[in-house]
C-alpha positions as CSV (number, residue, x, y, z in Angstrom):
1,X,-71.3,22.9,155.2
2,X,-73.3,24.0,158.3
3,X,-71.3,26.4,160.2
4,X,-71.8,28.7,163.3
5,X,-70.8,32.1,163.6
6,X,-71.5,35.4,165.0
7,X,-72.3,37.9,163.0
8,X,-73.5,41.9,162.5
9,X,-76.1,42.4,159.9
10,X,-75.0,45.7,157.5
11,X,-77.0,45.5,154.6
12,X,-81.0,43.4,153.6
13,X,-82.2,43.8,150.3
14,X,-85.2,42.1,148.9
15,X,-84.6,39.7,145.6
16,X,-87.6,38.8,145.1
17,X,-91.0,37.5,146.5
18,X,-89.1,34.8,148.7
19,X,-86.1,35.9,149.5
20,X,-83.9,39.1,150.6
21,X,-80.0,39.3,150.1
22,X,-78.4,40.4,153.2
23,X,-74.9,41.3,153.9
24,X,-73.4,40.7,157.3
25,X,-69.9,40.9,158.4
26,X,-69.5,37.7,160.5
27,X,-66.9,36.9,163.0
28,X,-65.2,33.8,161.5
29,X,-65.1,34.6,157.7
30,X,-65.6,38.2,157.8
31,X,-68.4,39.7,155.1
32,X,-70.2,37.3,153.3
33,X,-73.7,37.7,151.5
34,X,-76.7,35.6,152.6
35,X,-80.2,34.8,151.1
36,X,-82.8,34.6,153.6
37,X,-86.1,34.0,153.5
38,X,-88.8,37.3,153.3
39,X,-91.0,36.0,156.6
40,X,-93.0,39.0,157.9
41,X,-94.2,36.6,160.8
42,X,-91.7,37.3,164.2
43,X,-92.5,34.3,165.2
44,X,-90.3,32.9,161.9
45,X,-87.1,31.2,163.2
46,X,-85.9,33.9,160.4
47,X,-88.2,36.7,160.7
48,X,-87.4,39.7,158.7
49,X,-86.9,41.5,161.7
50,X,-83.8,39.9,162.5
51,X,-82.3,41.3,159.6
52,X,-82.2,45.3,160.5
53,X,-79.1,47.1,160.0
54,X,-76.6,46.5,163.2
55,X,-78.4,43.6,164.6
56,X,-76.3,41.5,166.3
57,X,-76.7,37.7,165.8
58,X,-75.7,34.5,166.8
59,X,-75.4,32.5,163.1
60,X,-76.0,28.9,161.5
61,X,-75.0,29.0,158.2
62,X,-74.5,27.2,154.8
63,X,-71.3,28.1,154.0
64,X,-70.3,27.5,151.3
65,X,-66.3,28.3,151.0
66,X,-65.4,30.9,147.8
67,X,-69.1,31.0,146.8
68,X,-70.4,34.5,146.3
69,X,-74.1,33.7,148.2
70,X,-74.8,31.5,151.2
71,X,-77.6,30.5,153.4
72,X,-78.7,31.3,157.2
73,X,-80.0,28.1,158.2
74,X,-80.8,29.9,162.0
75,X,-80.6,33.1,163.6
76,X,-81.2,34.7,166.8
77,X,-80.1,38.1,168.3
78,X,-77.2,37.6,170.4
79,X,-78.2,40.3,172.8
80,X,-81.8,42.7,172.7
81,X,-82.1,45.9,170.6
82,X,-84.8,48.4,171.4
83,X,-83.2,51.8,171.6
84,X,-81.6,51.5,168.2
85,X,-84.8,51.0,166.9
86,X,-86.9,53.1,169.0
87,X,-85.0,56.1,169.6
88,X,-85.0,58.7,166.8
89,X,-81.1,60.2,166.9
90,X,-79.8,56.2,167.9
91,X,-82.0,54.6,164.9
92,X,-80.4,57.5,162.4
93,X,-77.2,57.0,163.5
94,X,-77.2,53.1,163.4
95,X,-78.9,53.2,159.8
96,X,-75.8,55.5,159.0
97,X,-73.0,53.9,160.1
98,X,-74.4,50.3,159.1
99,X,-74.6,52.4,155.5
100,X,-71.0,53.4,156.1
101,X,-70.0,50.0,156.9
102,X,-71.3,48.0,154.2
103,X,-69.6,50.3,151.5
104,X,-66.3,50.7,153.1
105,X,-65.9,46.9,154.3
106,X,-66.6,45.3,150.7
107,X,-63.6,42.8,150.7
108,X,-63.5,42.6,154.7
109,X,-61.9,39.2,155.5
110,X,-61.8,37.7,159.0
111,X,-60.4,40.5,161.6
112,X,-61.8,39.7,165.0
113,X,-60.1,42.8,166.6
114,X,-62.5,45.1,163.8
115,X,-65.2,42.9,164.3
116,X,-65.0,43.0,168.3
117,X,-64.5,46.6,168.2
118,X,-68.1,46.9,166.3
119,X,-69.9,44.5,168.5
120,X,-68.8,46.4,171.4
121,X,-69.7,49.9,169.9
122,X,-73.5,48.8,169.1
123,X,-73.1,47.6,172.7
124,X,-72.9,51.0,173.9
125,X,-74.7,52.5,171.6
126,X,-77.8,50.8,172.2
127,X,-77.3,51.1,176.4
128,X,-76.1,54.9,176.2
129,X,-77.9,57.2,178.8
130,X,-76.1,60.1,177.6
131,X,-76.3,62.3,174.5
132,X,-74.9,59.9,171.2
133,X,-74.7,63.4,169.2
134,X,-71.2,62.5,168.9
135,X,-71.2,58.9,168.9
136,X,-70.8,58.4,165.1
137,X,-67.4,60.9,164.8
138,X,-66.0,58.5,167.5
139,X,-66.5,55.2,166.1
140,X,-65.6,56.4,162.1
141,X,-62.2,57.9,163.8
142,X,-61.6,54.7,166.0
143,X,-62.8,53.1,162.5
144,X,-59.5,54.4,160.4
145,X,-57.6,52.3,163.2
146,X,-58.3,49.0,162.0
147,X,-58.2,49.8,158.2
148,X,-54.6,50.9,158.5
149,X,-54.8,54.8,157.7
150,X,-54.9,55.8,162.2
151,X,-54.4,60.1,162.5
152,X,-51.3,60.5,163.4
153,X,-51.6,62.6,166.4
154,X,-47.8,63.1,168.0
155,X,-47.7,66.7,167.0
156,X,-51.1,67.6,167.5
157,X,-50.3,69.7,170.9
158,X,-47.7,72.1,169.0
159,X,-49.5,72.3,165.3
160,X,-53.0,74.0,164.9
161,X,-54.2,72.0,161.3
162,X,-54.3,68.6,160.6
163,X,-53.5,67.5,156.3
164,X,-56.2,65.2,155.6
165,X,-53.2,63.8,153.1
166,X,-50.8,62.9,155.3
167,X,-53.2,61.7,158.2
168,X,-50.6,64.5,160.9
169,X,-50.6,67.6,162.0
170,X,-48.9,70.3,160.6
171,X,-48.0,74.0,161.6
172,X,-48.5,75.6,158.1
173,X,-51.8,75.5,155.8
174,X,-50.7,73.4,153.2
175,X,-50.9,74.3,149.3
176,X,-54.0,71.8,148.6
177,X,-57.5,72.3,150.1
178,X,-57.6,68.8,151.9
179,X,-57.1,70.2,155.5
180,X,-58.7,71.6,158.7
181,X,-58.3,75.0,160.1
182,X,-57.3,76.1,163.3
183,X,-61.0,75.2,165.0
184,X,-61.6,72.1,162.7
185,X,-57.9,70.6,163.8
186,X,-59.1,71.6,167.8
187,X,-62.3,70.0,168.0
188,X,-60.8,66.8,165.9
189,X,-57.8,66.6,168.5
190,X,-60.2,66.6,171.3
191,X,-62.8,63.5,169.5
192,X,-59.3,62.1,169.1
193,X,-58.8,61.9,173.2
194,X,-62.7,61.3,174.2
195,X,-64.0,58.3,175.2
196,X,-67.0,56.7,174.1
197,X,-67.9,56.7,177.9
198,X,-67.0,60.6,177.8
199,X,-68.2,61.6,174.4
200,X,-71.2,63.5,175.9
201,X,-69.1,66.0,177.6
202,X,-67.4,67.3,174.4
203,X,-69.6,70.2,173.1
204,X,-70.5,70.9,169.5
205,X,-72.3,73.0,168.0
206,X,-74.8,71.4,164.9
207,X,-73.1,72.9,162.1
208,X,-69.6,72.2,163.6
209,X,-70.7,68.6,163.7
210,X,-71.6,68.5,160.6
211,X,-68.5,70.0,159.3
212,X,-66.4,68.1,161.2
213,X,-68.5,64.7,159.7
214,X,-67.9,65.9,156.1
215,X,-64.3,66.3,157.2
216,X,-64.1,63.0,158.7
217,X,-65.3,61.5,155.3
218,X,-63.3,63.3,152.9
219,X,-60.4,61.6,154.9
220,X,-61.7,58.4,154.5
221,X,-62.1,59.3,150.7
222,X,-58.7,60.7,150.4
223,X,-57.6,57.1,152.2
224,X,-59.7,54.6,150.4
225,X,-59.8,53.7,146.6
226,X,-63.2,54.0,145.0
227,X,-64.9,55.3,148.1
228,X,-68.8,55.4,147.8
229,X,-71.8,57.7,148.2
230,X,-73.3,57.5,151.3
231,X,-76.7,58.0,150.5
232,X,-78.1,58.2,154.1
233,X,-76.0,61.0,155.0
234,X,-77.9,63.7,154.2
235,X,-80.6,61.8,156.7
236,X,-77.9,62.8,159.2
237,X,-77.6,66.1,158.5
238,X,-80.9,66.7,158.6
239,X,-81.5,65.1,162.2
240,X,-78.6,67.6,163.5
241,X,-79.9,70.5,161.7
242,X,-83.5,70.3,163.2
C-alpha cells in the first residue's frame, strides 16, 4: 500500500550488493525499517546520498502494516543539508545523536510532538551561526521530555545536586554514586534554562562538557531498560578534547 510520509533517516546499513536497510523514524507510523536500493549515482531518484544520518525527507513508501521491512518507492529531502555534512563539529554531532536516536527510539510509535521536535532541532542545527559545542546536551535533555523521564527542576534554586535516580534535586549527597556534585548540578540547571537560540552564551569548558555528556547518559541509562552502547561517542570526545 503506497503511502506518503515524512520522515528522518537514523540509521543505513548495506545488506548486500543491491540493497541497504535503513531505519528512519517517519512522521505517520513512527520507526520503521526500509530496503533501498545501493545507487552511488545522485542523479538516482534514490541515491545513496539521501540516506545519511538526520536527513530529512519527504517519503513514498510500501507500507506494508505489522511487516518488519518496507520499501521507499521515492524520496527527496524535504529541505537542503550542507552544514551537517560539511562542517566538522555539526557532522560529529549529527552522526552522534542520529546514533543516539536509533538505539534509544527502537519501539518508537507515531508521536508527532517527538518527531516535530527533531525536525525542528536539525533545522537549527544545520542554520546555526553560533558555536553548536553545546547543541547535543540540549537536545538529549529536551529528549527525556518526550520519553516520559523530564528532570524535575522545582527545587533546583534551593538544592546544589541533582540524583540521577529520582530525576530532582536534592540538598544532601545521596548514599549511591548516581549523582552530580555541586558544579555538575550548576551547569546542568543552567542547560536546563538555555535555549537552543542561547546555547552559545553558556560557557563550558571541554572536559566539563564531556563530564556533563557522560552524566547526561548515565541518566538516560538509569531511565531506560537495556540501554545501548553508543559506539560513536568516543568520536565525540575526541572532537571536544582536540
Amino acid at each position: 500500500m503506497l503511502k506518503k510520509t515524512k520522515g528522518v533517516v537514523l540509521h543505513a546499513i548495506p545488506y548486500n550488493d543491491k540493497y541497504y536497510i535503513v531505519h528512519i523514524l517517519t512522521e505517520e507510523y513512527g520507526r520503521l525499517a526500509f530496503h533501498a536500493p545501493r545507487s552511488k549515482s545522485k542523479t538516482s531518484k534514490l541515491s545513496k546520498f539521501l540516506f545519511l544520518p538526520m536527513s530529512v525527507l519527504e517519503l513514498e513508501i510500501d507500507y506494508k502494516g505489522n511487516k518488519d521491512l518496507h520499501r521507499v518507492k521515492e524520496a527527496v529531502l524535504a529541505f537542503p543539508i550542507v552544514e551537517l555534512y560539511a562542517d566538522p563539529v555539526k557532522n560529529v554531532l549529527s552522526l552522534f545523536l542520529a546514533e543516539f536516536m536509533y538505539r534509544v527510539l527502537r519501539e518508537a510509535g507515531k508521536d508527532e510532538p517527538l518527531f516535530d521536535f527533531i525536525v525542528h532541532s536539525i533545522q537549527l542545527l544545520e542554520l546555526s551561526h553560533q558555536s553548536v559545542a553545546n547543541f547535543h546536551l540540549l537536545f538529549l535533555l529536551r529528549l527525556t521530555h518526550y520519553l516520559g523521564f523530564t528532570p524535575n527542576m522545582e527545587k533546583s534554586s534551593q538544592c546544589a545536586f541533582f540524583d540521577l535516580y529520582s530525576g530532582s534535586f536534592i540538598s544532601d549527597i545521596p548514599i549511591h554514586k548516581h549523582y552530580l556534585d555541586k558544579e555538575e548540578g550548576y551547569y546542568f540547571r543552567k542547560l536546563m534554562q538555555t535555549s537552543f537560540e542561547s546555547m552559545h552564551e553558556l560557557p563550558l569548558s571541554r572536559d566539563l562538557r564531556v563530564k556533563l555528556l557522560e552524566r547526561i547518559i548515565e541518566y538516560f541509562r538509569l531511565h531506560l531498560f537495556d540501554f545501548p552502547e553508543i559506539k560513536s561517542l568516543e568520536i565525540l570526545r575526541t572532537i571536544f578534547n582536540n
